[in-house]
VEXMI-721931 format. One line per field, with one value per residue (C-alpha): x, y, z; residue number from 1. Coordinates in steps of 0.02 Angstrom, whole numbers, padded with zeros to 5 digits, always signed. Example, Ala and Ser with C-alpha at 12.3 -4.5 7.8 and 13.67 -1.06 7.14 Angstrom:
// residues 2
px <- +00615;+00684
py <- -00225;-00053
pz <- +00390;+00357
k <- 1;2
// end
This chain:
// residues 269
px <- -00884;-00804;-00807;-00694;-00576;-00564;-00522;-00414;-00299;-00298;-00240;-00092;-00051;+00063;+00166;+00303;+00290;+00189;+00309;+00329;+00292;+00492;+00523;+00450;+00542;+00695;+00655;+00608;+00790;+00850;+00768;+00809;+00995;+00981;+00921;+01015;+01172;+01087;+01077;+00942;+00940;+00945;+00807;+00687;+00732;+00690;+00507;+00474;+00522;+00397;+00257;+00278;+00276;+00120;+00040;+00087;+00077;+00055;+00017;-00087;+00039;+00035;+00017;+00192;+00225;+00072;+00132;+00315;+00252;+00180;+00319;+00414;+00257;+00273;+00469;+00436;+00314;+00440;+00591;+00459;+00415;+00221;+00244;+00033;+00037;+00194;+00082;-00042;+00059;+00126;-00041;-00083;+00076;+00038;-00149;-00090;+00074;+00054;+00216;+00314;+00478;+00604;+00797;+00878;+01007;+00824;+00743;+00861;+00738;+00690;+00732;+00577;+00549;+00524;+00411;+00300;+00285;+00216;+00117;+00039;+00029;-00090;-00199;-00385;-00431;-00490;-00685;-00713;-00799;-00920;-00843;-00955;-00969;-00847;-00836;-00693;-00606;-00544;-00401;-00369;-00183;-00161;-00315;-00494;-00593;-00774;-00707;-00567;-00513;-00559;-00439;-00271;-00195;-00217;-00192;-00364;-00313;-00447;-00408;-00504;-00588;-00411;-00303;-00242;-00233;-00338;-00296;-00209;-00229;-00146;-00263;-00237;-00381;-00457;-00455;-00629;-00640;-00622;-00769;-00771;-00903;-01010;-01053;-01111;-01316;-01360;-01402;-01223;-01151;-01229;-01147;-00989;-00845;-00752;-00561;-00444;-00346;-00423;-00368;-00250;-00250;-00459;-00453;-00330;-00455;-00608;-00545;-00481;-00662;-00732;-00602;-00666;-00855;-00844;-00738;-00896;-00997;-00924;-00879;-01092;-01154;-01030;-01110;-01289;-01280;-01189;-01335;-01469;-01378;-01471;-01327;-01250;-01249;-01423;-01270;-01185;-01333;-01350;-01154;-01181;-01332;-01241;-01066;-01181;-01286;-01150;-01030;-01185;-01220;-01039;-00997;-01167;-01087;-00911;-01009;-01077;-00897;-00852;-00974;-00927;-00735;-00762;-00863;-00733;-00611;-00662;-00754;-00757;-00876
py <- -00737;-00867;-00737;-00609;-00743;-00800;-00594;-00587;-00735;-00713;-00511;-00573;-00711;-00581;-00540;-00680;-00622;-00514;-00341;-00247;-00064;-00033;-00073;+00079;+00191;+00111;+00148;+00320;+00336;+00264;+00351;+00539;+00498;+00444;+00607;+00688;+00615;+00596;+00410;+00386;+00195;+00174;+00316;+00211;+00058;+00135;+00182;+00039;-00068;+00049;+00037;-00139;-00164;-00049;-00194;-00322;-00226;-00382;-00228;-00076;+00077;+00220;+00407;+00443;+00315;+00343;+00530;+00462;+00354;+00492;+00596;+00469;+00450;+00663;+00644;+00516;+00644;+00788;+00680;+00621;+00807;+00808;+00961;+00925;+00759;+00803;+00945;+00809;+00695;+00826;+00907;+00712;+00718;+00887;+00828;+00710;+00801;+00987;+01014;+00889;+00930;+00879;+00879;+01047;+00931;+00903;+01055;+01180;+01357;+01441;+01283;+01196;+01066;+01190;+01269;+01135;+01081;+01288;+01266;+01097;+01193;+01330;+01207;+01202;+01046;+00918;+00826;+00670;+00526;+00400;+00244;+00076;-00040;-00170;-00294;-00239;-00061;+00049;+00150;+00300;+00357;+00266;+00345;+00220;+00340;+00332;+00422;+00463;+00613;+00642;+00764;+00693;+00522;+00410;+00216;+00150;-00029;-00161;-00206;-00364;-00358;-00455;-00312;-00418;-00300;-00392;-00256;-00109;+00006;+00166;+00279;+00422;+00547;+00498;+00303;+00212;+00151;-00039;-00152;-00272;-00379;-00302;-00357;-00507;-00516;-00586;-00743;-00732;-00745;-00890;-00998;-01082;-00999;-01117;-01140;-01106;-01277;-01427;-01438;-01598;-01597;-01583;-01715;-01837;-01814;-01863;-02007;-02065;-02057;-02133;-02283;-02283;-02260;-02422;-02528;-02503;-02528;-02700;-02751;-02694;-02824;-02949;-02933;-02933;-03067;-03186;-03119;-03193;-03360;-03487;-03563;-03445;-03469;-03380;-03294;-03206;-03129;-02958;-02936;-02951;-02855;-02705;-02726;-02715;-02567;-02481;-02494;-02458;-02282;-02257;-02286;-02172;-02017;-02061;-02045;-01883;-01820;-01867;-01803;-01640;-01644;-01695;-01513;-01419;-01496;-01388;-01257;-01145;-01013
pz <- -00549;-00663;-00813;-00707;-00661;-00816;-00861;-00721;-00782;-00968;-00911;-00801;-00923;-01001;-00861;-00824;-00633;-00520;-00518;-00364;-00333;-00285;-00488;-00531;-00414;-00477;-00673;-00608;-00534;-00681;-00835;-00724;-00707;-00925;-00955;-00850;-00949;-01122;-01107;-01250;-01248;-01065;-01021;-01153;-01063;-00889;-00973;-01071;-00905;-00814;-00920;-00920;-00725;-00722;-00792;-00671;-00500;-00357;-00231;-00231;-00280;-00155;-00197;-00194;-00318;-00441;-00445;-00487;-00627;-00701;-00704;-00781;-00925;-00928;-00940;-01078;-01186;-01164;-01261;-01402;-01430;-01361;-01227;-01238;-01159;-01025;-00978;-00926;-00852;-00733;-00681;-00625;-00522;-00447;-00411;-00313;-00235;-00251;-00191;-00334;-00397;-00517;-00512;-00561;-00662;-00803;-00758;-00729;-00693;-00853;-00969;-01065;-00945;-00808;-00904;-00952;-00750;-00728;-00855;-00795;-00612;-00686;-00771;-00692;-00596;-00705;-00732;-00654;-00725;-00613;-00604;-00584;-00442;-00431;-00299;-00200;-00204;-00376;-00321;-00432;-00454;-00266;-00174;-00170;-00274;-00360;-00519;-00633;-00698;-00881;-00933;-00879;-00869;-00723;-00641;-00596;-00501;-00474;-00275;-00201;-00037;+00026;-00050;-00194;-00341;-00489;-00634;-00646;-00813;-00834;-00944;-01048;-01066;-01233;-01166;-01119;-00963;-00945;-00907;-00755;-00699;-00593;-00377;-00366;-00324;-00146;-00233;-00330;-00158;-00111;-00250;-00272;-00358;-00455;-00409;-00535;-00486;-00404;-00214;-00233;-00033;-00035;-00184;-00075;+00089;-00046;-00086;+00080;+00140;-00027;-00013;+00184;+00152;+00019;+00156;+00270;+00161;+00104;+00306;+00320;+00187;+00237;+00425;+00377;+00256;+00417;+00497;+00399;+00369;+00465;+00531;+00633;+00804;+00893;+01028;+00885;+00805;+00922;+00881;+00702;+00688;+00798;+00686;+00537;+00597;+00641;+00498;+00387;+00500;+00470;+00287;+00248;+00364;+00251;+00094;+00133;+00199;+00003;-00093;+00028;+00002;-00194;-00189;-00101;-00224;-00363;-00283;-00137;-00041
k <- 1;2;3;4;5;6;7;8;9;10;11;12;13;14;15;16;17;18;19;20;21;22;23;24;25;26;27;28;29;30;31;32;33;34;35;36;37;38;39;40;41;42;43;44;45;46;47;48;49;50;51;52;53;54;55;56;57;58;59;60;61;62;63;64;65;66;67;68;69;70;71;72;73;74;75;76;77;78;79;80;81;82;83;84;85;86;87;88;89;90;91;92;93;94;95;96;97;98;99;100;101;102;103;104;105;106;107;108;109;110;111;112;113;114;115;116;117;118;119;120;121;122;123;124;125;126;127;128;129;130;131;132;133;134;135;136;137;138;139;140;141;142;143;144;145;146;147;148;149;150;151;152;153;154;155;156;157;158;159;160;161;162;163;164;165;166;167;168;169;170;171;172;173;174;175;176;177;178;179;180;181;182;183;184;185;186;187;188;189;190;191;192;193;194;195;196;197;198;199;200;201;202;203;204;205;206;207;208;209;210;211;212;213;214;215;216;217;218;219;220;221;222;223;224;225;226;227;228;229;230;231;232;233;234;235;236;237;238;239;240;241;242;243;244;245;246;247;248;249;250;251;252;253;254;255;256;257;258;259;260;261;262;263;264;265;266;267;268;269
// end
């Protein structure tokens, strides 16, 4: 478990901040409306931005927007001259939203662009490959899925069991599929994870009751040793002996309550 943390914060260390799923609909908008007006520079912008944000997703993206992205990546193909790879890119988009579309103002009927999206529509569904376990869900292009397709693109996103998106990898046909650690063991479970900060408020609590179990302690020893002096008075001795007692029974349940908070300072179930 402390290997795919360590995975999971050396992969976002890259990103300055988590991106949100509404940044690719906007460099969708954007790159459409470049083309449209033969905006080179902006339209790589829009997919560079994209591609970018794919990479940093804080959320699980929808259908809707996985089949968006990939128009954008199919858009992207068609201005670098690989019809190929658009081809793919749209048959991902219409796999996941038979009925997709794009503005007459890029694809005006009859032009290249149109044609490419009929040809992607006439390609034959595509062969899956197993995915392994992973200990949470994989969504495939939006949908929690057991495979990926093999011969068009796709976003497989690593989703814990509390919906927080750990990875998120958009991959072409010819790419490997990543590794990730696999479920945890029933024993696995049983252990601590290891926190990737130590719990100052945890760590403040620990040594409140360390500071408290040593006080006791001291008052404890302080007590006895009046105890055992001869010359204390024979009436004080039961008070002593129960103060003693007492703070001793005390300062022990305190030094547990440390040793418990100094765990939970570091480490968690």
């Amino acid at each position: 478990m402390l290997t795919l943390l360590l995975l999971v914060s050396a992969s976002f260390a890259a990103c300055d901040k988590p991106a949100d799923v509404s940044a690719i609909s906007a460099d969708v908008s954007t790159a459409q409306l470049a083309m449209a007006s033969l905006e080179t520079d902006t339209f790589a912008s829009a997919v560079a931005d994209a591609r970018a944000a794919i990479q940093c997703l804080a959320s699980p993206l929808n259908p809707l927007d996985a089949a968006s992205f990939h128009s954008l990546m199919a858009l992207d193909a068609f201005m670098n001259g690989k019809p190929d790879e658009a081809a793919r890119s749209f048959q991902t988009a219409l796999a996941i939203t038979p009925d997709f579309r794009l503005p007459a103002i890029i694809a005006p009927a009859g032009g290249p662009l149109a044609s490419i999206l009929e040809k992607a529509r006439a390609m034959p569904a595509s062969e899956s490959q197993a995915l392994p376990p992973f200990d949470g869900i994989v969504k495939v292009d939006g949908v929690t899925s057991l495979t990926r397709p093999k011969d068009r693109p796709c976003v497989l996103q690593l989703v814990s069991g509390k919906g927080v998106v750990s990875r998120t990898y958009y991959l072409a046909p010819a790419d490997e599929l990543p590794r990730w650690e696999p479920p945890p063991t029933a024993f696995q479970r049983v252990l601590p994870r290891i926190r990737e900060k130590p719990s100052l408020p945890i760590g403040i609590a620990a040594g409140t009751a360390a500071v408290g179990a040593g006080t006791l302690l001291a008052l404890s020893g302080t007590w006895h040793a009046q105890y055992d002096d001869p010359s204390t008075p024979y009436a004080q001795l039961d008070g002593l002996r129960s103060r003693s007692d007492g703070a001793l029974a005390a300062s022990i349940g305190l030094g547990i309550a440390t040793v418990a908070l100094t765990t939970f300072t570091v480490a968690y179930w």
